[in-house]
Backbone atoms as SQL, in Angstrom:
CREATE TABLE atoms (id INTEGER PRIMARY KEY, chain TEXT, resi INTEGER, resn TEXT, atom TEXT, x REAL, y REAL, z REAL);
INSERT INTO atoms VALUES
  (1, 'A', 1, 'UNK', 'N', 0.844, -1.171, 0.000),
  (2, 'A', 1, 'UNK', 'CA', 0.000, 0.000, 0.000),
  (3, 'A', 1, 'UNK', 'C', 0.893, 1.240, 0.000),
  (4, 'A', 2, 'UNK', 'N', 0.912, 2.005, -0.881),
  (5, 'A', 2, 'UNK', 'CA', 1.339, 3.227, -0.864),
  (6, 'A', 2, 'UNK', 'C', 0.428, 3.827, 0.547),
  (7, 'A', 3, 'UNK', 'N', 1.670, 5.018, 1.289),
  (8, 'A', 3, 'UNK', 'CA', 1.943, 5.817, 2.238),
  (9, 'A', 3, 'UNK', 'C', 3.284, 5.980, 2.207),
  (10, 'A', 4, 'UNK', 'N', 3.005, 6.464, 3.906),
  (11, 'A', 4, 'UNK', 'CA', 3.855, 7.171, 4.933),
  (12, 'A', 4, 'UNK', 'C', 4.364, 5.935, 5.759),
  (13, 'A', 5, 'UNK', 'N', 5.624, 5.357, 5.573),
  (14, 'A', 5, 'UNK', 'CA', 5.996, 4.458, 6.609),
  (15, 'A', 5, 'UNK', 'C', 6.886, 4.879, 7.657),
  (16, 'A', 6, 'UNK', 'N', 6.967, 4.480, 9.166),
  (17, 'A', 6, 'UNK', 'CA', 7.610, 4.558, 10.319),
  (18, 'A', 6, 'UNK', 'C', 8.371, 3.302, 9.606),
  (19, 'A', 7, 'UNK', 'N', 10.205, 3.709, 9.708),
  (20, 'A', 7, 'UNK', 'CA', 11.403, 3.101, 9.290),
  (21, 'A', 7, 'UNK', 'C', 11.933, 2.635, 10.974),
  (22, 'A', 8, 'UNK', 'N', 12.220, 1.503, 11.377),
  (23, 'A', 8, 'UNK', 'CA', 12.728, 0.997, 12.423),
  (24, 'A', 8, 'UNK', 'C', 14.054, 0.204, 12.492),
  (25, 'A', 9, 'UNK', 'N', 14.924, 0.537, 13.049),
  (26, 'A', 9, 'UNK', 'CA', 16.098, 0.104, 12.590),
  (27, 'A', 9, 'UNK', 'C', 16.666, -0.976, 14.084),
  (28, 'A', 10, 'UNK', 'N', 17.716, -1.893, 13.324),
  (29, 'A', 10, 'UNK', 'CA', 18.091, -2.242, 14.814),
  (30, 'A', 10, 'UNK', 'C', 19.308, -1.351, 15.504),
  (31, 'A', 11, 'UNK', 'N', 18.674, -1.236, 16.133),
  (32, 'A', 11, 'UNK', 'CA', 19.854, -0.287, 17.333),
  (33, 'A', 11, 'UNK', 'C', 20.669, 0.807, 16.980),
  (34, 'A', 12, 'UNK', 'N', 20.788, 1.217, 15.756),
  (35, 'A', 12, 'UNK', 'CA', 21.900, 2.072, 15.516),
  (36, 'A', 12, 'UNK', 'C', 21.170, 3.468, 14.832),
  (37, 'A', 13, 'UNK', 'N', 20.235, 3.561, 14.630),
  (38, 'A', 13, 'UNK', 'CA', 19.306, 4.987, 14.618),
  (39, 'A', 13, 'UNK', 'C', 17.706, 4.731, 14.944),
  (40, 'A', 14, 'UNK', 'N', 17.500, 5.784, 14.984),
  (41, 'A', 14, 'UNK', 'CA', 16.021, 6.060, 15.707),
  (42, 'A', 14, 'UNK', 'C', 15.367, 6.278, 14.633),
  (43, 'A', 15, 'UNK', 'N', 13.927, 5.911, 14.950),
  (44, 'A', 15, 'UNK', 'CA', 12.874, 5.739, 14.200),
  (45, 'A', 15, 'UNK', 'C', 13.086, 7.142, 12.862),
  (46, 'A', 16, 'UNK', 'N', 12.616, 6.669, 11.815),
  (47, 'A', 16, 'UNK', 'CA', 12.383, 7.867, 11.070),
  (48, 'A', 16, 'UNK', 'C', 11.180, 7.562, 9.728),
  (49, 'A', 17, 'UNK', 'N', 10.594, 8.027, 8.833),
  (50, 'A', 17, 'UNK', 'CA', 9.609, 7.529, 8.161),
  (51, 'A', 17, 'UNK', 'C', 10.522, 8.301, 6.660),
  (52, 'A', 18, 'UNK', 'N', 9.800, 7.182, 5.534),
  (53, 'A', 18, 'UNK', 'CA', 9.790, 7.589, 3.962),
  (54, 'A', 18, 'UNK', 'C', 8.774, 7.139, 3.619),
  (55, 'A', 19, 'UNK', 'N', 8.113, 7.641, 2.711),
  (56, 'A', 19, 'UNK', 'CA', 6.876, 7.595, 1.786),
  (57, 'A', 19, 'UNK', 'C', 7.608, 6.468, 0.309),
  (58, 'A', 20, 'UNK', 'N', 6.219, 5.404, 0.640),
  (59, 'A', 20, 'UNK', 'CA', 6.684, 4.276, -0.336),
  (60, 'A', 20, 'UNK', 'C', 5.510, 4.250, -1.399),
  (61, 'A', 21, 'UNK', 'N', 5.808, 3.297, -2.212),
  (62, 'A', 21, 'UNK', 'CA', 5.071, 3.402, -3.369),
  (63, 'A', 21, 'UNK', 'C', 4.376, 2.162, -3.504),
  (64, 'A', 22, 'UNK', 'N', 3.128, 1.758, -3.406),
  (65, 'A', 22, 'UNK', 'CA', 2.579, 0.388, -3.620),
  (66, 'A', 22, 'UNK', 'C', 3.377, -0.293, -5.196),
  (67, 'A', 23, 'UNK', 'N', 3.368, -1.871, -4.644),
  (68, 'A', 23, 'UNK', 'CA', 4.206, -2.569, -5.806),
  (69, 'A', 23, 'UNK', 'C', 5.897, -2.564, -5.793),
  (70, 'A', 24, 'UNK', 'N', 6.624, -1.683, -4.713),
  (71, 'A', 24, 'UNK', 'CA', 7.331, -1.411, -4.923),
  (72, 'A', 24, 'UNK', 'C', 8.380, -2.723, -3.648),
  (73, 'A', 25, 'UNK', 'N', 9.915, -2.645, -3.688),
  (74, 'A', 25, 'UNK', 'CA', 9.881, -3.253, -2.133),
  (75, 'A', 25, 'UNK', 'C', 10.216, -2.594, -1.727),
  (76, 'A', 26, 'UNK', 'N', 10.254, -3.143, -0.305),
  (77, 'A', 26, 'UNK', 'CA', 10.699, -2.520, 1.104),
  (78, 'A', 26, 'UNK', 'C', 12.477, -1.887, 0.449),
  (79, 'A', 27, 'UNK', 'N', 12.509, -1.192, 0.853),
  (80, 'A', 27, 'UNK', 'CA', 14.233, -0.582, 0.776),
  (81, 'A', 27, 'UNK', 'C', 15.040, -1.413, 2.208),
  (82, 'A', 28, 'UNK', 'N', 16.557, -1.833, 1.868),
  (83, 'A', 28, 'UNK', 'CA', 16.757, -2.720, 2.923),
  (84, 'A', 28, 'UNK', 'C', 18.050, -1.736, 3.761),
  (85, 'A', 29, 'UNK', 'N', 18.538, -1.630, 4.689),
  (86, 'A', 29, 'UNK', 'CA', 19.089, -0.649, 5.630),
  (87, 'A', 29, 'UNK', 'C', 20.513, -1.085, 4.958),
  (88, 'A', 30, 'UNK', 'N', 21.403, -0.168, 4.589),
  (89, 'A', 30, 'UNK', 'CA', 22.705, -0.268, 4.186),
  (90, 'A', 30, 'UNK', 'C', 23.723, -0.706, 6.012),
  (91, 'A', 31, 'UNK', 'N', 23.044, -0.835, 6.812),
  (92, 'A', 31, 'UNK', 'CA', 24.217, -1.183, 8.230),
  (93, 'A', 31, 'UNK', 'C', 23.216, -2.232, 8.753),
  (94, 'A', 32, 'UNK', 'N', 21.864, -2.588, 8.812),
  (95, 'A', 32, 'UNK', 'CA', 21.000, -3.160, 9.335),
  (96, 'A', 32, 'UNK', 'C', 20.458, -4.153, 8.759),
  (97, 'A', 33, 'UNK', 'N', 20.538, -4.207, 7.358),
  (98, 'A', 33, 'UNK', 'CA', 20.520, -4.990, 6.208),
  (99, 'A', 33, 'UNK', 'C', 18.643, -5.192, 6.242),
  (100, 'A', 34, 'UNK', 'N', 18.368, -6.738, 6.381),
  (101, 'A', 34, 'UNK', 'CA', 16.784, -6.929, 6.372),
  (102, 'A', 34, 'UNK', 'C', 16.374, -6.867, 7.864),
  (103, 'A', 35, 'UNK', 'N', 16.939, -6.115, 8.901),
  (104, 'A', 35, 'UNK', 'CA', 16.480, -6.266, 10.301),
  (105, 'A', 35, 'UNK', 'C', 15.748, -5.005, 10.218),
  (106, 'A', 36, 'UNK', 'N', 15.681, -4.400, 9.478),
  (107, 'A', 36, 'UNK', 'CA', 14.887, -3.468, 9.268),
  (108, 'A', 36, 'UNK', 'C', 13.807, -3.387, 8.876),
  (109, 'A', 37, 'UNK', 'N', 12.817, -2.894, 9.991),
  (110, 'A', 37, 'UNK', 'CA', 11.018, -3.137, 10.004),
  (111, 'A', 37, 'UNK', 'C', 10.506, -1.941, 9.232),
  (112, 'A', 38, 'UNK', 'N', 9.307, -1.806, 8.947),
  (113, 'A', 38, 'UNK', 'CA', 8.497, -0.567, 8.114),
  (114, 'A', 38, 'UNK', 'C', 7.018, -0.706, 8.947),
  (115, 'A', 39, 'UNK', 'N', 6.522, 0.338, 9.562),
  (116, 'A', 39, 'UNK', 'CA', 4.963, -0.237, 9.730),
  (117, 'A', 39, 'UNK', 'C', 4.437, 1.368, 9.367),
  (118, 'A', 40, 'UNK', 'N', 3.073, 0.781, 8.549),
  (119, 'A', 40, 'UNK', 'CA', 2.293, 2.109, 7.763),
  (120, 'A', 40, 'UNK', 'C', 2.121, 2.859, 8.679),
  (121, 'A', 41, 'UNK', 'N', 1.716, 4.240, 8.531),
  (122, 'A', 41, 'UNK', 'CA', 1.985, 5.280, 9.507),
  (123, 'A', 41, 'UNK', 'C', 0.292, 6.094, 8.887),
  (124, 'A', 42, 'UNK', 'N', 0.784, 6.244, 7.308),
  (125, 'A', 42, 'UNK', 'CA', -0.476, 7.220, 6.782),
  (126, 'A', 42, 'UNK', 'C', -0.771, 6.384, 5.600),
  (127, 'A', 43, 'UNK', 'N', -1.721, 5.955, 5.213),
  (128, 'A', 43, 'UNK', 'CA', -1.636, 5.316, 3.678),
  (129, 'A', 43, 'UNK', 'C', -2.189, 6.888, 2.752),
  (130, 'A', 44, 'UNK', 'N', -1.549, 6.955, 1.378),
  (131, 'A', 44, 'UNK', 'CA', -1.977, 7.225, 0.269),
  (132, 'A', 44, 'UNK', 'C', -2.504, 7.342, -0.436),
  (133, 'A', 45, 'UNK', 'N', -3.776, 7.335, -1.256),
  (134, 'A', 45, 'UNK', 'CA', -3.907, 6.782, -2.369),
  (135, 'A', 45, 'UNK', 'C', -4.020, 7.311, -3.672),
  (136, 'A', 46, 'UNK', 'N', -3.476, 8.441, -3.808),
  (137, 'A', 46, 'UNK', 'CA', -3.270, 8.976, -5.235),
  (138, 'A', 46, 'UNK', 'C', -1.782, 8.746, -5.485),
  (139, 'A', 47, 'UNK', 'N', -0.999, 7.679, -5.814),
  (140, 'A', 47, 'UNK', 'CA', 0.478, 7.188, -6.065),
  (141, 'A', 47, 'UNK', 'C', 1.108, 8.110, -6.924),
  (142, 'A', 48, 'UNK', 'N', 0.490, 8.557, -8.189),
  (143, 'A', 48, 'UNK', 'CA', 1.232, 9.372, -8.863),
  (144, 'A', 48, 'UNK', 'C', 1.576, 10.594, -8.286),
  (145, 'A', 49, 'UNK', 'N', 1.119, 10.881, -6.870),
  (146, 'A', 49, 'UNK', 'CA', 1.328, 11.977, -6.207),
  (147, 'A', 49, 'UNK', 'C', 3.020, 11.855, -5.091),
  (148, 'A', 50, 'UNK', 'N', 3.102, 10.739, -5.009),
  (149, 'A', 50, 'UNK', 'CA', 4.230, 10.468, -4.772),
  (150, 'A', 50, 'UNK', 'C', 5.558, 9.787, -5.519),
  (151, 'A', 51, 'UNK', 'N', 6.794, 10.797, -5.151),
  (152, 'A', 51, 'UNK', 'CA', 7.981, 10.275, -6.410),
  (153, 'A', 51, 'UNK', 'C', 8.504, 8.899, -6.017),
  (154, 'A', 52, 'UNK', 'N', 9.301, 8.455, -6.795),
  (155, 'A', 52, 'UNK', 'CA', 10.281, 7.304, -6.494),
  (156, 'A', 52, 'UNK', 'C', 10.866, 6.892, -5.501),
  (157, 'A', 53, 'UNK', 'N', 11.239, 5.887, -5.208),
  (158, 'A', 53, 'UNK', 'CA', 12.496, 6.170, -4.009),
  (159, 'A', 53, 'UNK', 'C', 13.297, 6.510, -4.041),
  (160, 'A', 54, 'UNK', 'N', 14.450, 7.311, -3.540),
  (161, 'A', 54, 'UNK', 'CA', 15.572, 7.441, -3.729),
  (162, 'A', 54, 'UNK', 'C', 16.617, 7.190, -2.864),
  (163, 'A', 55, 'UNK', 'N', 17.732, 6.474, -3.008),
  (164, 'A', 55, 'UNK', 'CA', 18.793, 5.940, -1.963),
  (165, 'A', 55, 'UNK', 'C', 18.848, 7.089, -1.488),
  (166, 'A', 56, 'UNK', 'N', 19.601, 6.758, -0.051),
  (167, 'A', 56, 'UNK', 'CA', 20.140, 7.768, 1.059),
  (168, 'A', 56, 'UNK', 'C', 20.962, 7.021, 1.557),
  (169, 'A', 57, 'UNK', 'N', 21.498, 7.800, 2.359),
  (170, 'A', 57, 'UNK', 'CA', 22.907, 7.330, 3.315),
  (171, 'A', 57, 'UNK', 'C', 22.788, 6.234, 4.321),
  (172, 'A', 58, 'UNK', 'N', 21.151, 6.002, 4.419),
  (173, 'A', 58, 'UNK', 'CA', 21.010, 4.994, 5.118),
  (174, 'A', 58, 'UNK', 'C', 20.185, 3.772, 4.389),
  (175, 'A', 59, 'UNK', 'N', 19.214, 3.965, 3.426),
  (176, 'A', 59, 'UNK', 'CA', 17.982, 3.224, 2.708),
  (177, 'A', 59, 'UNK', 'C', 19.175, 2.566, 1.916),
  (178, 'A', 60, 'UNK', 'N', 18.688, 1.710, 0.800),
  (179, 'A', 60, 'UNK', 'CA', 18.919, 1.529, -0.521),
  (180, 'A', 60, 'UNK', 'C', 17.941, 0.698, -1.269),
  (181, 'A', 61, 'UNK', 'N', 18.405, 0.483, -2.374),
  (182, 'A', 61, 'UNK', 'CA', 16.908, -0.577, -2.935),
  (183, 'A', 61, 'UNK', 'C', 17.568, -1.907, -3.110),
  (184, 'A', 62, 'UNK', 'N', 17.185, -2.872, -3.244),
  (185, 'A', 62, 'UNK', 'CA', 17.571, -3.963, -3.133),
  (186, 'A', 62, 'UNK', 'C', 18.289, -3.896, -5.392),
  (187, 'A', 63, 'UNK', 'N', 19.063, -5.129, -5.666),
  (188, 'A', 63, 'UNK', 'CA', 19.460, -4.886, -6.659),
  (189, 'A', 63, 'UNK', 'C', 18.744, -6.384, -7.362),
  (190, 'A', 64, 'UNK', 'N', 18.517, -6.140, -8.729),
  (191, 'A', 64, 'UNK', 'CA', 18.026, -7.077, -9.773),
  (192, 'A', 64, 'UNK', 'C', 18.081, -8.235, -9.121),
  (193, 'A', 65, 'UNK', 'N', 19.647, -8.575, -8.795),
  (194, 'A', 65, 'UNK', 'CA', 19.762, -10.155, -9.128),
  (195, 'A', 65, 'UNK', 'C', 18.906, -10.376, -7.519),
  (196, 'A', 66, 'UNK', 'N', 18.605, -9.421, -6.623),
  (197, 'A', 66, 'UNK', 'CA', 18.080, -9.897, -5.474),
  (198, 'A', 66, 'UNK', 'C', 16.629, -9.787, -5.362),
  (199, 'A', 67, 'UNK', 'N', 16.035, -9.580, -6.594),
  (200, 'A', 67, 'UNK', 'CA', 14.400, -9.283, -6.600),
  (201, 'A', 67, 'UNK', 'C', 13.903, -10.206, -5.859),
  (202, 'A', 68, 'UNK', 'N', 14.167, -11.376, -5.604),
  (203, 'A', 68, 'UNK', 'CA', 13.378, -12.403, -4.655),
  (204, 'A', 68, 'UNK', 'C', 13.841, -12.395, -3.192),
  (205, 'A', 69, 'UNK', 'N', 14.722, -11.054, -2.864),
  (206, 'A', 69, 'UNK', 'CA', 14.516, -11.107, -1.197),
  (207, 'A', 69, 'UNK', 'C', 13.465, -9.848, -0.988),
  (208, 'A', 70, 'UNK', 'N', 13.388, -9.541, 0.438),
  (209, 'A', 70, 'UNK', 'CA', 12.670, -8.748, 1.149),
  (210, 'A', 70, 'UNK', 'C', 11.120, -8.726, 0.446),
  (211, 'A', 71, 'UNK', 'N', 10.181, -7.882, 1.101),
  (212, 'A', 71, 'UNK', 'CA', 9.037, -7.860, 1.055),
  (213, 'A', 71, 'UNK', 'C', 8.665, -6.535, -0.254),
  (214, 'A', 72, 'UNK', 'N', 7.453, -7.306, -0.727),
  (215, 'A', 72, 'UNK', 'CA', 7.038, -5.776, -1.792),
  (216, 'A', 72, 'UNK', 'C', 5.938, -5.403, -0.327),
  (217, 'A', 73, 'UNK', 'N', 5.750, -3.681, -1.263),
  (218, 'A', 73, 'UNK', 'CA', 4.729, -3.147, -0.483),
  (219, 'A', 73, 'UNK', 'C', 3.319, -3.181, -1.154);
C-alpha cells in the first residue's frame, strides 16, 4: 500500500519515516541490512502523487539479481 511508513532500525538509529510506493519493495538498511522493520503510519492513495524512491545514506533498494529477497509493499 502506498503511504507514509515509520522506518525501524536495529539499534543504531532512531525511528524515522519515507513515503513508499505500492508494488514497490521494502528498501533494505545499508548497516542493518533486512532487520529493518516498516509499519504504515499514513496510507496514500493517489500514487502518482508520490515520487520514487531514492537511496540515502542509510535506505537503498535492493538490486536485480536480489528481486526475490525482502518484502514488496
Amino acid at each position: 500500500m502506498s503511504g507514509i511508513y515509520k522506518i525501524y532500525h536495529d539499534s543504531h538509529r532512531l525511528m524515522h519515516e519515507a513515503t513508499l510506493v505500492k508494488g514497490a519493495r521494502f528498501p533494505r538498511c545499508r548497516q542493518c541490512g533486512l532487520r529493518v522493520k516498516f509499519s504504515l503510519a499514513r496510507s496514500i492513495q493517489d500514487d502518482h502523487l508520490i515520487p520514487p524512491f531514492q537511496p540515502t545514506a542509510i535506505l537503498e533498494p535492493y538490486e536485480q539479481e536480489e528481486s526475490g529477497l525482502g518484502a514488496a509493499i
